[in-house]
C-alpha positions in Angstrom: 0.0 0.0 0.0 1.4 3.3 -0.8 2.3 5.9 2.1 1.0 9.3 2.6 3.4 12.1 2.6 2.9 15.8 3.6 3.1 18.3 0.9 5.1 21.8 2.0 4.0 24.0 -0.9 0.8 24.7 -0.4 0.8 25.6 3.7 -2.3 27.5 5.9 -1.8 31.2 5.5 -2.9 34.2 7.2 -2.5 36.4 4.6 -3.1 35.4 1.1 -1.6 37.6 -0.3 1.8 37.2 1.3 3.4 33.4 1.2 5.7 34.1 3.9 2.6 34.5 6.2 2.4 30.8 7.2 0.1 30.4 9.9 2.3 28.3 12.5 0.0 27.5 14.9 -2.4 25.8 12.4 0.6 23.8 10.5 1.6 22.6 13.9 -1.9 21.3 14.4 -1.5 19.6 11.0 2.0 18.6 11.4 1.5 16.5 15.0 -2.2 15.4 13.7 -0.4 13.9 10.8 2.3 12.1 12.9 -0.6 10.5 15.6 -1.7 8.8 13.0 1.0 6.8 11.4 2.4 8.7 9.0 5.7 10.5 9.1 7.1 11.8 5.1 7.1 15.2 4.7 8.1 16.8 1.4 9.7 20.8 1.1 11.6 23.1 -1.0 13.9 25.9 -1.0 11.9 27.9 -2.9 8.4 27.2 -1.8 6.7 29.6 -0.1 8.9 32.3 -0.8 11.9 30.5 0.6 10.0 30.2 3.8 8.8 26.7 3.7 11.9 24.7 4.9 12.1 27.5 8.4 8.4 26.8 9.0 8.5 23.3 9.0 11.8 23.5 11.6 9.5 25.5 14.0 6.5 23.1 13.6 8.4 19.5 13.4 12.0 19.6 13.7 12.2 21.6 16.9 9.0 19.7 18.4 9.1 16.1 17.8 12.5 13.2 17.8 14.4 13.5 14.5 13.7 9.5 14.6 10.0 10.4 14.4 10.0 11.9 11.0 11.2 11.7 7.6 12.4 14.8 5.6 13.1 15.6 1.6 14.2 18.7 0.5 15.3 20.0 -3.1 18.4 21.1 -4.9 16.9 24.1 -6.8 18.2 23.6 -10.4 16.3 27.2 -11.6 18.6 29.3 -9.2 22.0 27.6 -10.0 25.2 29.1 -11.9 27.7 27.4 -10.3 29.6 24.6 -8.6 30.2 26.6 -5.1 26.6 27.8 -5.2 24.9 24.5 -5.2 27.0 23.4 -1.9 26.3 26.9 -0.5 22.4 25.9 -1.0 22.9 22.7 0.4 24.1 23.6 3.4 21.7 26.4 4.1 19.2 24.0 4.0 20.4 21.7 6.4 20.4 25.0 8.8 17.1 25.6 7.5 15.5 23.0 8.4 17.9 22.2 11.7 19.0 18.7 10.6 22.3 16.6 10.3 21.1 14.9 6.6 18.2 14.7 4.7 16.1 11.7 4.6 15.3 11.9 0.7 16.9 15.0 -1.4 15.7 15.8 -4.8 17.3 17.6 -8.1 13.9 20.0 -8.3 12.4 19.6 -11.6 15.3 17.7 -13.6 13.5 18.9 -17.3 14.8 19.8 -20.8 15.4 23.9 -19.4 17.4 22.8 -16.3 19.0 19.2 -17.1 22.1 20.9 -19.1 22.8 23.0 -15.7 22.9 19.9 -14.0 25.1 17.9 -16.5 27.2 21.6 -16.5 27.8 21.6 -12.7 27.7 18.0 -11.7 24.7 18.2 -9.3 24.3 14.4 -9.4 27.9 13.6 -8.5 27.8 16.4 -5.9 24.6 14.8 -4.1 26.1 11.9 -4.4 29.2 12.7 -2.4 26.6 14.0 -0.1 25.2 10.7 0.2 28.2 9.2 0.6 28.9 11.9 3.6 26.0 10.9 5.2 24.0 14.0 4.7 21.3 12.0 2.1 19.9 8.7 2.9 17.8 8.6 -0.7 18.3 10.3 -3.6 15.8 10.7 -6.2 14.8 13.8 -9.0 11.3 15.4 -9.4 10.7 15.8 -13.4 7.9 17.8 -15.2 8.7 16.5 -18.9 7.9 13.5 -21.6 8.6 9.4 -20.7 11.5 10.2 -23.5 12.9 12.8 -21.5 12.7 10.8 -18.3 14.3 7.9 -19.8 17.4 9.8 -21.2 17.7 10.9 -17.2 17.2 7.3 -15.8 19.7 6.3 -18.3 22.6 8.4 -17.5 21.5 8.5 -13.8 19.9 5.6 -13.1 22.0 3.2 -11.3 22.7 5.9 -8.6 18.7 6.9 -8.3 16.5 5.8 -5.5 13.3 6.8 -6.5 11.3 9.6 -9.0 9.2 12.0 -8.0 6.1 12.6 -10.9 3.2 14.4 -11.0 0.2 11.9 -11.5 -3.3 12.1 -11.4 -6.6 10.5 -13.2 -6.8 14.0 -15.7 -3.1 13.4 -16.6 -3.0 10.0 -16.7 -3.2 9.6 -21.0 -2.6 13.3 -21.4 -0.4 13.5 -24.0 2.0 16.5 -22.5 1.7 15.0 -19.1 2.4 11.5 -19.8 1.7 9.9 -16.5 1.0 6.6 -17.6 4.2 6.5 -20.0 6.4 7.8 -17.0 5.3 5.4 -14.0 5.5 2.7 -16.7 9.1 3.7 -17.3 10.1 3.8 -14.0 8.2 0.3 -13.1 10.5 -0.9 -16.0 13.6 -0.2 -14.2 12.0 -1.0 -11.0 12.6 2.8 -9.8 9.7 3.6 -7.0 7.5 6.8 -7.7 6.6 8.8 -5.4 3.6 10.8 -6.6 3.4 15.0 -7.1 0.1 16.8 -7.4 -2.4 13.7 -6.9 -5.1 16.1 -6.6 -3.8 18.5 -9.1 -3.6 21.0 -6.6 -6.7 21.0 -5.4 -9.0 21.1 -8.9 -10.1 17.0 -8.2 -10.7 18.2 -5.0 -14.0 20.9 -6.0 -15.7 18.5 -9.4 -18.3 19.7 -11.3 -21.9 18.9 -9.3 -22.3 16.2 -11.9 -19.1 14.4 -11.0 -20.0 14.6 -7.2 -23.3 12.9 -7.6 -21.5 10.3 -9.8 -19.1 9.9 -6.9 -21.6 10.2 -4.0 -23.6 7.3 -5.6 -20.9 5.0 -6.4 -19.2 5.3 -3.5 -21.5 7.0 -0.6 -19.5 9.1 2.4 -16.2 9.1 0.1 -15.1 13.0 -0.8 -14.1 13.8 -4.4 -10.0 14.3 -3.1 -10.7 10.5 -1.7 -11.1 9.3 -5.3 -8.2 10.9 -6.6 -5.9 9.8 -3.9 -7.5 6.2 -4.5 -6.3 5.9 -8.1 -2.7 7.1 -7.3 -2.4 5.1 -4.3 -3.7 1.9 -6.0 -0.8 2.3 -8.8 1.6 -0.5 -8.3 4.8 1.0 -8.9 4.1 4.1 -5.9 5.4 4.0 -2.9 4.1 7.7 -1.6 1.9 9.8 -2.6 2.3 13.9 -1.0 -0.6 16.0 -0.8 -0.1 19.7 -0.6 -2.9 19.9 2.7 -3.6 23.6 3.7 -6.0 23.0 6.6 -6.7 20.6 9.3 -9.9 19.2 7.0 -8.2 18.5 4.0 -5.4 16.7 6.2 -8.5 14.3 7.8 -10.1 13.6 4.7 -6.6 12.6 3.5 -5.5 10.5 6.2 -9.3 9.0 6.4 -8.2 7.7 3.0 -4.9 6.7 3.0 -5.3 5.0 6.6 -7.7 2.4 5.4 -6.7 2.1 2.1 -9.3 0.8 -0.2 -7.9 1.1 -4.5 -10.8 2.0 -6.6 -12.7 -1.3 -8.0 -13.7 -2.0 -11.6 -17.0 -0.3 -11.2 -15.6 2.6 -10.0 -12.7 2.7 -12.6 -15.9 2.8 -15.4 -17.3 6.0 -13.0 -13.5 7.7 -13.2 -13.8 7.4 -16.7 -17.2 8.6 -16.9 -15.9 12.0 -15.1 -12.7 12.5 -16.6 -14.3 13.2 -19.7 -17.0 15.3 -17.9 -14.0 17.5 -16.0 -11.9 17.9 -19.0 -14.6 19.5 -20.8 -15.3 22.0 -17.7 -11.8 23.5 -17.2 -11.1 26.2 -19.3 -7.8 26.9 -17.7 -6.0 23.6 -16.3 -3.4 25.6 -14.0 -2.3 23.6 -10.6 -1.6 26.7 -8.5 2.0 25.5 -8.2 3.1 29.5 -8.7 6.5 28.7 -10.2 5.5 31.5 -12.9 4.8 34.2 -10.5 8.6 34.2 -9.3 9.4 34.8 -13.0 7.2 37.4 -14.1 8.8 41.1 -14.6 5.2 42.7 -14.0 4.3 40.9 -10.9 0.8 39.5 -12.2 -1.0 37.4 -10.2 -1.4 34.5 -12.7 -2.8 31.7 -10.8 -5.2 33.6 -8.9 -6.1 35.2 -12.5 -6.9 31.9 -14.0 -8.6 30.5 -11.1 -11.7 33.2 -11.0 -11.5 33.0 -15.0 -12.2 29.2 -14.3 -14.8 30.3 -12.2 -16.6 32.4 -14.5 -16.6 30.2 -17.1 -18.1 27.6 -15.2 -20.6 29.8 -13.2 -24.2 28.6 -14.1 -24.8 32.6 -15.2 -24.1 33.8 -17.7 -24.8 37.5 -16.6 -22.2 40.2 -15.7 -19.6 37.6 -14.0 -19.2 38.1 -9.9 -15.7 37.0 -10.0 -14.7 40.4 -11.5 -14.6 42.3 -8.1 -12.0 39.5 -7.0 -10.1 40.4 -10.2 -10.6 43.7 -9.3 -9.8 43.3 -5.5 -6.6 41.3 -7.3 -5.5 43.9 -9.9 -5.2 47.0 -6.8 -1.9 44.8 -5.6 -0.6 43.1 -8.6 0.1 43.4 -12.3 -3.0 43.5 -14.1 -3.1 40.7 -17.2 -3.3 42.5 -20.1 0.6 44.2 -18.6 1.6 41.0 -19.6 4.9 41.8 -21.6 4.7 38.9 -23.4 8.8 37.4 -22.3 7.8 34.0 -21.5 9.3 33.4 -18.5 6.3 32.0 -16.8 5.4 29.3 -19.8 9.5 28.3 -19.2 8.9 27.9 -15.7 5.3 26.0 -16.1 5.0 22.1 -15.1 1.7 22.3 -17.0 3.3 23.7 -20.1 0.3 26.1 -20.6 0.4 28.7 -22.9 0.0 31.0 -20.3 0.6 34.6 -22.3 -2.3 33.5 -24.0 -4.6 32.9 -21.2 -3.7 36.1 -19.7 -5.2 37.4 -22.8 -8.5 36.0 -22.1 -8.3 36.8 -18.9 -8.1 40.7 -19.7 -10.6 40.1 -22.2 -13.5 38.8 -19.7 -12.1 41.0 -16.9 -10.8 44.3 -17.4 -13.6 45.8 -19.1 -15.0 46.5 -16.0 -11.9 48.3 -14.6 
């Protein structure tokens, strides 16, 4: 049965504006809630939340519970790296970050076609690997946002010295043909390389179904929550071994561990339902962003892009088809960030995108539903 890890990106905030305002008391709720009940992975980054992530979870874990209690991945941040010295430099500021000797799982962050010649360029596998050696890693795996092709040029250069593969799967991705889920865990189960599964819930849109999908759900499987089927695929896959959730309150957490705890994989019946509502959700999203906000740390004009596409998905989906509510949020929005149509049009965000969305032009229909009523 697959594990359940806990997800660092996506932490309780008090202001939503501001990632750095991680609301500690909640998170510690979350974090020892998590531990009573068996489970013990936990999953950050340097960059997440503003670079704030690995000190919070220090405060709410390290510092509170025995380092034998818990296991800890981090991530080498491939994006921010020019050099040798830097990438030790990192290393070790996130050992102080978090307040622990080694790491039990460290990751190359998002080993894809932009950042795998900076890798190759600076040696970051041989350097994590001298880490392991050191003591400092225990496990040493990638997380990769690109093709099965792509993933098996890694696995064959790197292979031998990886311990596992971090990849984002999910029912909607599963046959997508960017995505390629299925393709990727296949590739990995080839090679007999565990995967340890990203973005089950596709951060958070699996969670909140079309009202079509939930009564699908509620009838085939009565008392379960939408989030419980998603988790139910990924954890029923063979070749997982965990699967992180990015939980940002004490509910999501319960419904998670409700799931996961008793473990039940979705049975042929219910397989014919999934399939029934992927094809039902795909046709509802007009926008498939994750909120994952790697593009917001790129963009020149600060524009609030997955906040943007979230109320445009909202709009589109609203059963009115009057004057759209969700503009005063996108007006509420604009009075603190870059409004869409300021968009410059570099491409930094769709470079820095898991997704791979053409997010300049998204932005354009963004401004075009929204900003005639600025």
């Amino acid at each position: 049965m697959a594990d359940l890890g806990f997800g660092l990106m996506r932490l309780p905030l008090r202001d939503p504006d501001d990632q750095t305002s991680i609301d500690m008391d909640t998170l510690k709720v979350m974090v020892d809630e998590f531990l009573d009940a068996g489970f013990d992975y936990f999953d950050t980054a340097y960059y997440y939340h503003a670079n704030s992530s690995e000190r919070a979870i220090r405060e709410a874990l390290v510092e509170r519970h025995p380092r034998s209690s818990f296991r800890l991945a981090t991530k080498m941040p491939m994006k921010l790296l020019e050099s040798e010295e830097q990438q030790e430099a990192i290393f070790r500021e996130q050992l102080s970050n978090c307040g622990v000797e080694y790491f039990d799982c460290y990751l190359l962050h998002n080993i894809c076609r932009s950042y795998y010649p900076t890798a190759e360029r600076l040696h970051t596998f041989d350097f994590l690997m001298r880490m392991r050696e050191e003591g400092r890693i225990r496990r040493l795996g990638f997380s990769i946002h690109d093709d099965a092709e792509f993933l098996e040029r890694v696995l064959d250069a790197h292979g031998d010295h990886t311990d596992f593969v971090q990849l984002q799967v999910n029912y909607l991705d599963w046959d997508n043909p960017d995505t390629q889920a299925r393709r990727c865990c296949e590739v990995c189960e080839s090679r007999g390389i565990p995967v340890i599964v990203m973005e089950p819930v596709k951060g958070g849109a699996l969670a909140k179904v079309p009202p079509e999908v939930e009564a699908m759900f509620a009838e085939a499987a009565p008392g379960m929550s939408p989030a419980s089927w998603a988790m139910r695929f990924v954890g029923g896959l063979g070749c997982v071994e965990t699967v992180l959730s990015g939980m940002t309150d004490p509910d999501q957490m319960r419904d998670n561990i409700r799931t996961m705890r008793d473990f039940r994989p979705l049975d042929e019946r219910e397989m014919e339902v999934l399939g029934k509502a992927i094809g039902i959700i795909n046709a509802s999203v007009a926008v498939p962003c994750t909120g994952c906000r790697y593009c917001v740390d790129d963009c020149p004009k600060a524009i609030a892009i997955p906040e943007y596409f979230s109320i445009y998905n909202d709009a589109v989906n609203a059963p009115s088809k009057g004057l759209p509510p969700q503009r005063f949020y996108y007006m509420n929005l604009v009075g603190r960030h870059g409004k869409a149509s300021d968009c410059i049009g570099c491409g930094r965000c769709e470079a820095s995108c898991p997704q791979h969305l053409p997010i300049r032009e998204h932005l354009r229909d963004v401004a075009d539903m929204f900003e005639k009523y600025l």
